[in-house]
C-alpha positions in Angstrom: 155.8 158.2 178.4 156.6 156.6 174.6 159.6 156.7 172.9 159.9 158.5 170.0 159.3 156.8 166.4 156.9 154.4 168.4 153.7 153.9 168.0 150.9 154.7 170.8 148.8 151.7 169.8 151.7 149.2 170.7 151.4 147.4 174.2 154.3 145.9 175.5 154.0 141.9 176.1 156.2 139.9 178.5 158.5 138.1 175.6 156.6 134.7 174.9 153.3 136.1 175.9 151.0 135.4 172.5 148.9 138.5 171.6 144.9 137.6 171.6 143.3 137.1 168.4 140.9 139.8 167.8 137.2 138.8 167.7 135.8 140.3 164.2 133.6 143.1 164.6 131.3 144.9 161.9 131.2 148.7 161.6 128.5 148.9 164.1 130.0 147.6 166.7 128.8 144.2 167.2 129.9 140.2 166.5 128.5 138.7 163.5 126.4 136.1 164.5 127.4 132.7 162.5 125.3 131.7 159.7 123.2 128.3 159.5 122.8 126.2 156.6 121.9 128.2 153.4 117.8 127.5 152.4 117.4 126.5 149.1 115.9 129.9 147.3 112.6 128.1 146.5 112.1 126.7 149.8 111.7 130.6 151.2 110.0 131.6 148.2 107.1 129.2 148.8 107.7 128.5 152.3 103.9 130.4 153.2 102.7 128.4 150.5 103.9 124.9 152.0 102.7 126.3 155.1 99.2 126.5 154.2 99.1 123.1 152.2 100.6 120.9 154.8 97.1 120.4 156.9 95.5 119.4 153.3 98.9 116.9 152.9 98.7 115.5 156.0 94.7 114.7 155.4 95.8 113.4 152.3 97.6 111.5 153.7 95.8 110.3 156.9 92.3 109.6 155.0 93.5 108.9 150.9 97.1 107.7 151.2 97.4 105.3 153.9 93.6 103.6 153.9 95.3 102.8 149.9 98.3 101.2 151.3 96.2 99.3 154.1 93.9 97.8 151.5 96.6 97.0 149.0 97.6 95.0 152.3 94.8 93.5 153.0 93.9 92.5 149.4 97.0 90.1 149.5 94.8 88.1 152.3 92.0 86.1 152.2 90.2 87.3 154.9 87.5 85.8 156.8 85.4 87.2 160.0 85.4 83.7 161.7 88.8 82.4 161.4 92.6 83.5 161.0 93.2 85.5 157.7 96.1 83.6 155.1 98.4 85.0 153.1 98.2 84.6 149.2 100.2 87.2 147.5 98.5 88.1 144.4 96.1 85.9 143.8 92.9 87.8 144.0 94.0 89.8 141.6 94.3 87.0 139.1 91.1 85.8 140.1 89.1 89.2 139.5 91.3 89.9 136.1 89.6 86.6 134.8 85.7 87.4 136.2 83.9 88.0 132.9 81.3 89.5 135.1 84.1 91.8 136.5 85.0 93.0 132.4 81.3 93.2 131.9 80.9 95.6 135.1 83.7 97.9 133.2 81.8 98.0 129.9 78.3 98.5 131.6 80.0 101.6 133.2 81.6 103.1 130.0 78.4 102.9 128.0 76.6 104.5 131.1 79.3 107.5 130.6 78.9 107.7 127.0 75.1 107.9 127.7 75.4 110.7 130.5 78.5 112.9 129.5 77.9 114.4 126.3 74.3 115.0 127.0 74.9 116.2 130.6 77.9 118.3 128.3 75.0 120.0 125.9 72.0 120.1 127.9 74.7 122.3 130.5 76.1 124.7 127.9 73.0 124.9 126.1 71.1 126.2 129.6 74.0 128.2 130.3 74.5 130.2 127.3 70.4 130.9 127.9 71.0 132.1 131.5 73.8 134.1 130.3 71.6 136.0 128.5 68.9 136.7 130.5 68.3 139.6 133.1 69.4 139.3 136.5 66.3 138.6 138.3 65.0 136.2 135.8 68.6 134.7 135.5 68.4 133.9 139.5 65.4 131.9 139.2 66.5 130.0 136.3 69.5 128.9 138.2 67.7 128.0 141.2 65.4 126.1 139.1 68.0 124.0 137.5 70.0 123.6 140.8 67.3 122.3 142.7 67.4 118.6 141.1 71.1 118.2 142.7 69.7 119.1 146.3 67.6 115.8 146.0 68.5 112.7 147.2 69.4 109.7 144.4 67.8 107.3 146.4 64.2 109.4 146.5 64.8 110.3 142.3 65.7 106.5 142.1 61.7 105.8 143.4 60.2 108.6 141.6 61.5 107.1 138.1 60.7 103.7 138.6 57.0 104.5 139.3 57.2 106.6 136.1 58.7 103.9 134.3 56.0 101.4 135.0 54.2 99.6 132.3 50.7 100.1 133.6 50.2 103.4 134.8 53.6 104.9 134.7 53.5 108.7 133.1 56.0 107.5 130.2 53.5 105.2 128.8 50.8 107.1 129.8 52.8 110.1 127.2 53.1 107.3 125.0 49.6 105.4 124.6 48.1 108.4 122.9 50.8 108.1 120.1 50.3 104.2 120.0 53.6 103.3 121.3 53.8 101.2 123.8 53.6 100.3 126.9 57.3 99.3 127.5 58.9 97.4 130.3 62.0 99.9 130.5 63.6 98.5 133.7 62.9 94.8 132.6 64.2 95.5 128.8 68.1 94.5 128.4 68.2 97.6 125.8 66.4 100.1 127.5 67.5 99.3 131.0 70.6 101.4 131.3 69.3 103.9 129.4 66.1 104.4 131.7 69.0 104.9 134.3 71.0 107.4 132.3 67.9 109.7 132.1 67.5 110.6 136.1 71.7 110.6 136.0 71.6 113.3 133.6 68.9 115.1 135.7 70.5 115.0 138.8 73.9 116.4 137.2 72.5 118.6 135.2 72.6 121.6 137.9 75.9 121.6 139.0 77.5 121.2 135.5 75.5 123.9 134.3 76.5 126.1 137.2 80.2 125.4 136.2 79.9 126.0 132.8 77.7 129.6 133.6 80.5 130.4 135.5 83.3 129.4 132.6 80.9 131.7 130.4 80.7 134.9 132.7 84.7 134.9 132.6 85.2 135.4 129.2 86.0 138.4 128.0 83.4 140.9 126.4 86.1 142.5 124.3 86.5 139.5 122.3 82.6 138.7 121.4 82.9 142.6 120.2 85.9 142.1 118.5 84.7 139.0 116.8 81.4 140.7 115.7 83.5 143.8 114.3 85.3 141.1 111.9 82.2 139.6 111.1 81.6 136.6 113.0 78.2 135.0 113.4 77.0 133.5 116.5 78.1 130.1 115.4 81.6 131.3 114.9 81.8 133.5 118.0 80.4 130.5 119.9 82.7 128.0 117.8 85.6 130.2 117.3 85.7 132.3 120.7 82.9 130.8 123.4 84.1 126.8 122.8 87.8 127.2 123.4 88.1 129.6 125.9 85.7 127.0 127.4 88.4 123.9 127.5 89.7 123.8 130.9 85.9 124.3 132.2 84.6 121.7 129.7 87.6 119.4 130.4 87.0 119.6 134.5 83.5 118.6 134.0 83.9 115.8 131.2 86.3 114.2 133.7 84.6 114.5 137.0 81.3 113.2 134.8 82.8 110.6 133.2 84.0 109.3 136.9 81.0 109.5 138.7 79.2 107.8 135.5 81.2 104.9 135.6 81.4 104.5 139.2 77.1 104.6 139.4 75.8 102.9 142.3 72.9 104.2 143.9 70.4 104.0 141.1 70.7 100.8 139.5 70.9 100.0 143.3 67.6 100.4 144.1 66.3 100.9 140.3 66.7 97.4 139.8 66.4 96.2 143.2 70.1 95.6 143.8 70.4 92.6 140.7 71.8 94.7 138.3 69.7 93.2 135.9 68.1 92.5 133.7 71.0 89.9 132.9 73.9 92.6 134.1 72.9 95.1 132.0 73.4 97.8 134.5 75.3 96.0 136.6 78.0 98.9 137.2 81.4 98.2 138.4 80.6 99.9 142.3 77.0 97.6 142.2 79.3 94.7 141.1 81.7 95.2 143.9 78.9 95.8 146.3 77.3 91.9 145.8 80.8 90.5 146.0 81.2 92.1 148.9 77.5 90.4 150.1 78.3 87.1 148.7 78.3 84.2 151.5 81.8 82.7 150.3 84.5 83.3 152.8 86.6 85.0 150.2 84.1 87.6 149.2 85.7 90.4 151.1 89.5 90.2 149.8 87.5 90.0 146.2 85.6 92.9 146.8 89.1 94.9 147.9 90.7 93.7 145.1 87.8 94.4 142.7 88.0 98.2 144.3 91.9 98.9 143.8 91.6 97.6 140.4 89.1 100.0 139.1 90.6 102.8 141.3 93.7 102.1 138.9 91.9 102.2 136.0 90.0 105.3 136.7 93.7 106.7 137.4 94.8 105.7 133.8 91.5 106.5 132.0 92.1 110.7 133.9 95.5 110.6 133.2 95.1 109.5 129.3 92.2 111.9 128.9 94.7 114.8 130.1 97.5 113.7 128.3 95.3 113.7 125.3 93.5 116.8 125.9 95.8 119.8 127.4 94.6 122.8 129.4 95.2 125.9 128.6 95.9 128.6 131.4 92.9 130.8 132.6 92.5 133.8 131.0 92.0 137.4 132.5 89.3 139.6 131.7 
């Protein structure tokens, strides 16, 4: 029995006897399990996001990354397949920053971009904007038509230009004699060289730019060529004024990736001119110029040759990053 004025929930301890701390309990019953460290709120936002990116990172980084460090490390080497490589810091890079041959290589493959880009730019749009138009069944054979070109091997349009090239009995002079011009030595003419080389460049990008830009086209909006026309607007201005800038990311994308692949040619003036890069370097790109350092007898030709190809890897960096510093996208827009 309890006392009275005391209360049933007391227990009676031996005196000195310390009373046991009571474990905290939440209203259902159960301990609260102790928290870890807080996650930043960004990190579980996007933590499916990282997920599904880290295979591409670590790709990245297995077959872009490290092969990049490994040659930067190997370029500070003069290497040599018969004896004991030596270490020489720098130096190569000195040596290819003062090849005039190397600067040359650089220029050859800028004037090649200017040559290809814009008219790979226009002929793309120009056969876009037609396919655009047309119905579906006729629109599917036009693209397959215009897509076929990029399924062909360089190497095999390389030989089918250079026998239409030829002076006697190659189908451009053949157009030409009637007109009584000609016959001209394209591939042996330092002014025409490169741009006899430019032509089947342009012909083999012209399907897969032109693809891209249909597909820039077909997500623009209807709404606003029928708005524009309610104000007005010509096709000049729709296509200036609506068509062109809701083209800039698409026309951006592939004046970038063209630009790159102009400059780096290789496998036409390759076999176009037999590997010389003549006639007296005027196509001698920077990849063809790299490739006969790379086949020249000296012992040092390899740590050139690596040298030569982390240089212009840096200054196709700079050239991308200045053109889209220059030129800002815009974000998509939906239809």
């Amino acid at each position: 029995m309890t006392s009275p004025g005391i209360s049933v929930d007391r227990v009676t301890r031996a005196p000195g006897v310390m009373a046991p701390v009571p474990s905290p309990i939440t209203t259902s019953g159960r301990r609260r399990r102790s928290r870890g460290p807080d996650v930043p709120a960004h990190l579980r936002d996007h933590r499916t996001a990282y997920l599904m990116i880290a295979p591409m990172v670590v790709l990245l980084g297995i077959f872009v990354i490290w092969p990049l460090l490994y040659s930067f490390y190997l370029s500070t080497f003069e290497i040599s397949f018969y004896q004991d490589s030596t270490f020489v810091g720098l130096q190569f890079y000195q040596y290819v920053l003062q090849s005039p041959r190397f600067w040359n290589s650089l220029w050859v493959g800028f004037k090649a971009a200017l040559m290809i880009v814009p008219a790979t730019l226009i002929l793309s749009f120009l056969i876009a904007s037609l396919i655009k138009t047309l119905g579906a069944r006729l629109a599917g054979a036009m693209k397959t038509t215009v897509y076929i070109p990029t399924a062909i091997s360089a190497v095999v349009a390389s030989v089918v230009f250079v026998l239409m090239y030829q002076a006697r009995g190659g189908l451009i002079n053949g157009l030409l004699k009637p007109l009584g011009i000609g016959p001209f030595a394209f591939l042996s003419d330092v002014d025409l060289a490169l741009p006899a080389i430019a032509v089947p460049a342009v012909w083999l990008a012209l399907g897969i730019a032109t693809l891209i830009m249909l597909a820039g086209l077909m997500d623009i909006p209807q709404s606003y060529y029928e708005a524009a026309e309610l104000d007005g607007a010509g096709f000049f201005q729709r296509t200036w004024y609506v068509t062109l800038p809701l083209l800039r990311n698409v026309i951006l994308f592939v004046f970038v990736t063209g630009c790159i692949a102009a400059i780096q040619l290789l496998d036409l003036p390759l076999v176009m001119t037999r590997g010389s890069g003549g006639p007296v370097d005027s196509t001698m790109t920077p990849n063809l110029y790299i490739l006969s350092q790379f086949r020249d007898p000296r012992p040092f030709a390899t740590s050139f040759s690596i040298t030569a190809a982390l240089l212009l890897f840096v200054i196709l960096g700079t050239f991308t990053a200045l053109i889209f510093r220059t030129v800002r996208s815009d974000k998509a827009v939906d239809g």
